[in-house]
C-alpha positions, 0 to 999 in steps of 0.5 A, spaced: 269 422 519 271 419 513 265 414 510 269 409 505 266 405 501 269 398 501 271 393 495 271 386 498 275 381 492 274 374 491 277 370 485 278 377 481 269 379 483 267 385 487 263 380 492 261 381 500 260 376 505 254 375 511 259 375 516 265 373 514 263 366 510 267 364 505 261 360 503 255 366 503 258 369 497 254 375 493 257 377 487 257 384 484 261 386 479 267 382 475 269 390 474 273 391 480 276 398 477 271 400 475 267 399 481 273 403 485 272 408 479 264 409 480 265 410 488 270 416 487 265 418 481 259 419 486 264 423 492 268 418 496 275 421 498 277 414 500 276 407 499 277 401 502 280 394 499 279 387 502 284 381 498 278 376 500 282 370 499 288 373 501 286 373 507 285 366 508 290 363 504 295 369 508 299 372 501 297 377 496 292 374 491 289 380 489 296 385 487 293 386 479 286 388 481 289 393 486 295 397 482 290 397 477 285 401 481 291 405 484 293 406 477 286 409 476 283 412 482 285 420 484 283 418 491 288 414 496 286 407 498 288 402 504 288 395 502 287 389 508 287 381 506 294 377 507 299 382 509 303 378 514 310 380 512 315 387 511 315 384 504 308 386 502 307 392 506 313 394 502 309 392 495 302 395 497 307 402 499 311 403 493 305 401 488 302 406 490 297 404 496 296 409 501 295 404 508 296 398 509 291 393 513 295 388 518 290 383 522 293 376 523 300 378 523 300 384 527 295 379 533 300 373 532 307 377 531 308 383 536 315 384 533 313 385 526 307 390 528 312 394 532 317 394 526 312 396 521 309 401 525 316 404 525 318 404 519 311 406 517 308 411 522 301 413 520 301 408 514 299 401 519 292 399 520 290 394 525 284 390 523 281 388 530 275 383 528 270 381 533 266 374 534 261 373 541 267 378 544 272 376 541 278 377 536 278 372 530 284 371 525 286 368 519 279 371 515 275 371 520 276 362 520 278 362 527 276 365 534 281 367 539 282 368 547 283 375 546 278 381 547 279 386 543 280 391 550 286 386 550 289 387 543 288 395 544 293 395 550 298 392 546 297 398 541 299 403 545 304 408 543 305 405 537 304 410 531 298 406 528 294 410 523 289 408 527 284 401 528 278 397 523 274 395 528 268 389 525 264 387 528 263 380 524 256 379 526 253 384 524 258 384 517 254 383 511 247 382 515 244 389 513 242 390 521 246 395 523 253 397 527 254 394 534 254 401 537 256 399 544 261 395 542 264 401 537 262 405 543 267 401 547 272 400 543 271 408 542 274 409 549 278 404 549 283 404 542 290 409 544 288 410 536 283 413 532 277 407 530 274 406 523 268 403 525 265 396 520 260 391 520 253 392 520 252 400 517 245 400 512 242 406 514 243 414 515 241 413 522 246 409 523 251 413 521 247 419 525 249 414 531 256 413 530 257 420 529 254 422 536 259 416 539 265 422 539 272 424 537 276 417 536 272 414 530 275 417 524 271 414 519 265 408 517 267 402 512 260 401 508 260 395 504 253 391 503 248 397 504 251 401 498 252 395 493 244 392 495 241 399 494 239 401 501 245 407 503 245 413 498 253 414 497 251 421 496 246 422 501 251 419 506 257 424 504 251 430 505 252 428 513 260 428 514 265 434 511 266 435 503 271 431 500 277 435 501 276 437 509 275 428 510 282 428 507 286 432 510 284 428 516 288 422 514 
């Protein structure tokens, strides 16, 4: 099970949302690059990015920062925020970025998930983000009538890398995972779950890894960056470095 720290950017600022508000902004770095380095510098063996701003406004703002971190970075990254077309996922690819987040798109536009699972195989995450049960989309804005129970039956025998599946309400609240929904999403996804939202605490990480098989990895975000998750401490629990990447 991979732990992936996460970089939320927001008008070029390493930042984190409570639940998903554009409006509860933390600031934590101007320094993108060099916070991406600093969670490869403690043992991290992925990264995940969040173009903020991209996802509102549903095309790359970010593109700069993140070449800049793969420029950098020895680890393989997944990007997520504004990807609605083939064009972007063409770019993110061939710049250098491991996978690709598709939410709001891959919801809305069945073809377009197909076709870019294709031509991708394993390269396509789904971000399935949950509020009160239900998948919202457009950066978290708008609350659909879908469950993700739904959204999973429409993934299968598509060749995904796998789901990030966020529960908004613990998102950023330094509460803990939503263990039963992830436990449920667990046993429902056709593909491999990477749990985010809510993760503060080693226990949490215990928990999540006492669901089972089908959770491939657990996004910290908040935790890390106020000081209450050790990355290290966290890593000494899941396999070294080189044994998680090879599961990718």
């Amino acid at each position: 099970m991979l732990l992936i720290p996460a970089i939320d950017l927001k008008d070029g600022k390493c930042v984190r949302l409570r639940q998903g508000e554009m409006s509860q902004v933390t600031r934590y770095s101007d320094d993108p690059v060099g916070m991406a380095e600093h969670w490869q510098n403690l043992g991290a063996s992925y990264l995940h990015i969040v173009d903020l701003d991209g996802a509102v406004e549903g095309s790359p703002k970010h593109l700069p920062q993140i070449e800049a971190i793969v420029s950098k970075l020895t680890i393989p990254i997944q990007v997520g925020g504004g990807i609605r077309n083939v064009d972007t996922v063409q770019t993110y690819l061939a710049c250098g970025v491991n996978r690709v987040v598709v939410g709001t798109a891959a919801l809305q536009d069945t073809k377009f998930l197909h076709a870019i699972a294709h031509e991708y195989p394993q390269k396509i995450l789904v971000g399935i983000d949950v509020k009160n049960g239900l998948v919202a989309v457009h950066g978290w804005t708008t609350v659909s009538t879908l469950t993700a129970l739904e959204v999973f039956d429409s993934m299968k025998g598509l060749p995904l890398g796998g789901i990030v599946f966020t529960d908004i309400s613990r998102d950023g609240m330094l509460e803990g995972p939503n263990i039963q929904a992830l436990q449920e999403a667990a046993e429902a996804s056709p593909v491999p779950i990477i749990a985010s939202g809510g993760v503060t605490a080693l226990e949490d990480i215990k928990a999540i890894q006492q669901i089972g098989g089908n959770i491939s990895g657990v996004i910290i975000g908040k935790a890390l960056y106020e000081g209450a998750l050790d990355l290290k401490a966290a890593l000494a629990l899941v396999p070294t470095a080189g044994e998680a990447r090879s599961s990718c």
